[in-house]
DRENMI-881935 format. One line per 8 residues: for each residue x, y, z of C-alpha. Coordinates in steps of 0.5 Angstrom, whole numbers, plus 500, padded with zeros to 3 digits. Example, Ala and Ser with C-alpha at 12.3 -4.5 7.8 and 13.67 -1.06 7.14 Angstrom:
2
525 491 516 | 527 498 514 $
This chain:
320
202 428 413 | 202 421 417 | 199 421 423 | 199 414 428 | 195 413 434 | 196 407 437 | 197 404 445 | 192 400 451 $
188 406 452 | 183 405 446 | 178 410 448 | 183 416 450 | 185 414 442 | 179 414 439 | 177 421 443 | 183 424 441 $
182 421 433 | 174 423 433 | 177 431 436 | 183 431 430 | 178 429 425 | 173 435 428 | 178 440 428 | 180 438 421 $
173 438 417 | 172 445 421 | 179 448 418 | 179 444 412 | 172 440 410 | 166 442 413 | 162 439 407 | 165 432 409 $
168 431 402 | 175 430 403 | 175 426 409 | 175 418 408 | 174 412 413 | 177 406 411 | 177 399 416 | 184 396 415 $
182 389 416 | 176 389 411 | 179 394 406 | 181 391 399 | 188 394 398 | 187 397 391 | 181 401 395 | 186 404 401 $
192 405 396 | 187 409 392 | 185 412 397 | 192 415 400 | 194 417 393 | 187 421 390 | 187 428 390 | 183 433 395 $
176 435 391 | 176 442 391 | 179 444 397 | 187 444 398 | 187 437 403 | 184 431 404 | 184 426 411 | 183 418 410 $
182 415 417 | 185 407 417 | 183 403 423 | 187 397 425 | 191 396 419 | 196 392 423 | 191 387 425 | 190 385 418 $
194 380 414 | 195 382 407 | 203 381 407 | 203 386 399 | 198 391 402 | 203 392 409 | 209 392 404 | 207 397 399 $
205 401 405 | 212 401 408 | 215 402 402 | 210 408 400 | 212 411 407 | 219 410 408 | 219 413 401 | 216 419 402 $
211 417 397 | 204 419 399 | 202 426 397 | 203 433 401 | 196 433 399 | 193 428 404 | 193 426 412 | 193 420 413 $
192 417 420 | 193 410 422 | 188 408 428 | 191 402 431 | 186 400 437 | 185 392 437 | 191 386 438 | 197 386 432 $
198 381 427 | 204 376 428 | 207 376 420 | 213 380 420 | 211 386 415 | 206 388 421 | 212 389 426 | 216 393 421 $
210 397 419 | 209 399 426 | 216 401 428 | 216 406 422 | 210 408 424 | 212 410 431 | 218 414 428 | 213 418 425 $
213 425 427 | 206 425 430 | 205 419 432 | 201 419 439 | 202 413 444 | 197 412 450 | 198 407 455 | 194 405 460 $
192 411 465 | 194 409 473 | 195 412 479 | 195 419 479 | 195 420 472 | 188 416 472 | 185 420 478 | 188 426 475 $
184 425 469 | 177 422 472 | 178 429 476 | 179 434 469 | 172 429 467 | 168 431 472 | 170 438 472 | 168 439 465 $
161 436 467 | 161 441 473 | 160 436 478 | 163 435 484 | 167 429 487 | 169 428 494 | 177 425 494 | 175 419 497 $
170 418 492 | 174 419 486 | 180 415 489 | 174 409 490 | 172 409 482 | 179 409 479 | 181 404 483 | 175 399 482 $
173 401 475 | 177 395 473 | 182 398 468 | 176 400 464 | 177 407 461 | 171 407 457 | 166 404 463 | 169 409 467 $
167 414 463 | 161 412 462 | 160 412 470 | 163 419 470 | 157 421 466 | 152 417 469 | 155 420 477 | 155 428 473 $
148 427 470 | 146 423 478 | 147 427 483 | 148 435 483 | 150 436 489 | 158 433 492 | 158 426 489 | 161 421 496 $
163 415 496 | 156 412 498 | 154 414 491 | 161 411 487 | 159 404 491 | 151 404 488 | 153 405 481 | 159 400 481 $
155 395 486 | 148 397 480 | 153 394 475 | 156 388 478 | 148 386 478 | 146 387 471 | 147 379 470 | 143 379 475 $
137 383 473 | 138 380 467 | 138 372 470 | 131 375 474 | 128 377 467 | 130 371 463 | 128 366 470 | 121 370 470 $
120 370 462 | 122 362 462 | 128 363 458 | 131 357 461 | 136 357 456 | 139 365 458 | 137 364 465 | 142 358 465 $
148 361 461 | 147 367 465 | 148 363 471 | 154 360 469 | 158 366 466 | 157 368 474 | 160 361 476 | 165 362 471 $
167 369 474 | 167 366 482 | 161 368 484 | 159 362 488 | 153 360 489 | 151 362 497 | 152 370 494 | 149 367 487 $
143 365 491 | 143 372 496 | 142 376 489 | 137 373 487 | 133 372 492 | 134 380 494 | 132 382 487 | 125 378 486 $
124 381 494 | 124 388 491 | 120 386 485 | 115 383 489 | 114 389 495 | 114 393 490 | 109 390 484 | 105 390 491 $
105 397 491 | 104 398 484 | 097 394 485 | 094 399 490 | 095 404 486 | 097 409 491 | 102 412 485 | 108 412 489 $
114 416 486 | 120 412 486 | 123 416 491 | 117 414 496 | 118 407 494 | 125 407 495 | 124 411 502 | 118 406 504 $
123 400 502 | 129 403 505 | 133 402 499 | 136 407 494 | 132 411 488 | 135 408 484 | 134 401 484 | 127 402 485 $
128 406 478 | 132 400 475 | 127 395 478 | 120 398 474 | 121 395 467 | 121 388 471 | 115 391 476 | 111 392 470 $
112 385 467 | 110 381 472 | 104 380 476 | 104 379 483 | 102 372 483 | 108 370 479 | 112 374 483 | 110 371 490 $
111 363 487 | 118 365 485 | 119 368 492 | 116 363 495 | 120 357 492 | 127 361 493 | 124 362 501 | 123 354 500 $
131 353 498 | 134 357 503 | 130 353 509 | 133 348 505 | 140 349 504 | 140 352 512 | 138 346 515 | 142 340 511 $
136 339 507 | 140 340 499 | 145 342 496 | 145 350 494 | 148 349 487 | 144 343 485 | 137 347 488 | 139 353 485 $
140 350 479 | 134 345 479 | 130 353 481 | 133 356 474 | 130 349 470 | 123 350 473 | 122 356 473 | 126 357 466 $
């Protein structure tokens, strides 16, 4: 038996070769003996030929798992594998499954290859999920995680979740394991802005530690992205903001939950969460100087006194 699994939607893909392969050892190989993975890449060709041809160990089927043959460049290899499947020269004995996730090869025996694959009686495309189909799924996924989802919060995180399958998912487990109650739009918005920031966060980490170099690269892929640098600055500021309010907290030792903190501050729980490592990191005088200097580019910036991009980065150099 050949199966193909191949499309855009490489996690849907890989969830649905990860459940065939449960399935299989549940029914046939509970001891994993006769299942096999093999990187078709990397994968010497006597080692994959080998492997489809070798008898199941004691036990009336064998499963091997090929990823991304087609990506690979060994003209015999592909050509021996054609005439093998359109010969029908692979034991009955073996499930052969050709996982295909990443960017084809451009030789012609890969073409050829994936055509006869397609023709596969269990060959099983995945194309990328939109519209309907998408929030249809995303709706199944809550469900199964027992979490509820208002309509207008799960239209938000399909449309914003960039085409990504694998990050929506994990937003889906983020938002289930969040929040018990009915999950709005308010919550959606927290999570996608929280992701948004995370190399901002991290451009903060590396500027406090004087990682100049990360601090650049990371203000740099922001640029290179379109942020520019009044929103560049905003973010920045904002953050050493919390963390200094907050550092301040910790240091009178009132032993604040994060929930008090945030409610004192007047913003989400969540970032206060998100916000302790760098809290626990600094101490208040350090943050207070880089807040200091911040405050010193907006007056600045404001009142024609420099140019934000060049303050801004002449900040990452000193502080870095």
């Amino acid at each position: 038996m050949i199966i193909y699994i191949y499309g855009e939607d490489d996690f849907s893909s890989r969830r649905y070769l990860r459940r065939a392969v449960e399935q299989f050892k549940k029914q046939r190989d509970p001891q994993g003996y006769n299942t096999i993975f093999l990187d078709g890449k990397k994968e010497g060709a006597g080692k994959i030929l080998s492997e489809i041809s070798a008898a199941p160990f004691l036990s009336e089927k064998r499963m091997t798992v090929i990823e991304n043959i087609l990506s690979g460049n060994d003209k015999d290899l592909l050509a021996e594998l054609i005439e093998r499947i359109k010969n029908k020269k692979i034991p009955e004995s073996n499930v052969v499954i050709f996982w295909q996730g990443e960017a084809q090869g451009k030789v012609k025996e890969i073409k050829e290859l994936d055509i006869l694959l397609r023709k596969e009686k269990y060959a099983q495309e995945f194309k990328k999920m939109q519209g309907g189909d998408l929030t249809a799924w995303a709706k199944k996924e809550f469900d199964e995680r027992g979490a509820k989802i208002g309509g207008q919060a799960l239209n938000y995180l399909c449309q914003n979740a960039a085409g990504d399958m694998w990050f929506l998912n994990s937003l889906i487990n983020q938002l289930s394991a969040y929040k018990k109650e009915e999950i709005q739009l308010a919550d959606i918005k927290l999570f996608l802005e929280e992701k948004a920031e995370d190399n901002i966060f991290n451009m903060v980490d590396a500027v406090v530690s004087g990682n100049k170099k990360s601090a650049f690269k990371l203000l740099d892929d922001q640029r290179k992205n379109g942020e520019d640098d009044h929103y560049l600055f905003t973010m920045i500021a904002r953050q050493f903001k919390i963390l200094l309010q907050i550092r301040d907290m910790f240091d009178r030792g009132d032993n604040m939950t994060s929930d008090t903190m945030a409610k004192q501050l007047g913003i989400h729980p969540f970032v206060v969460r998100k916000s302790m490592p760098f809290v626990k990191k600094y101490n208040l005088e350090k943050l207070r100087g880089i807040y200091g200097q911040l405050l010193q580019i907006d007056i600045k910036t404001k009142t024609g006194q420099g140019d934000q991009s060049l303050l801004l980065d002449l900040f990452v150099g000193e502080n870095g």
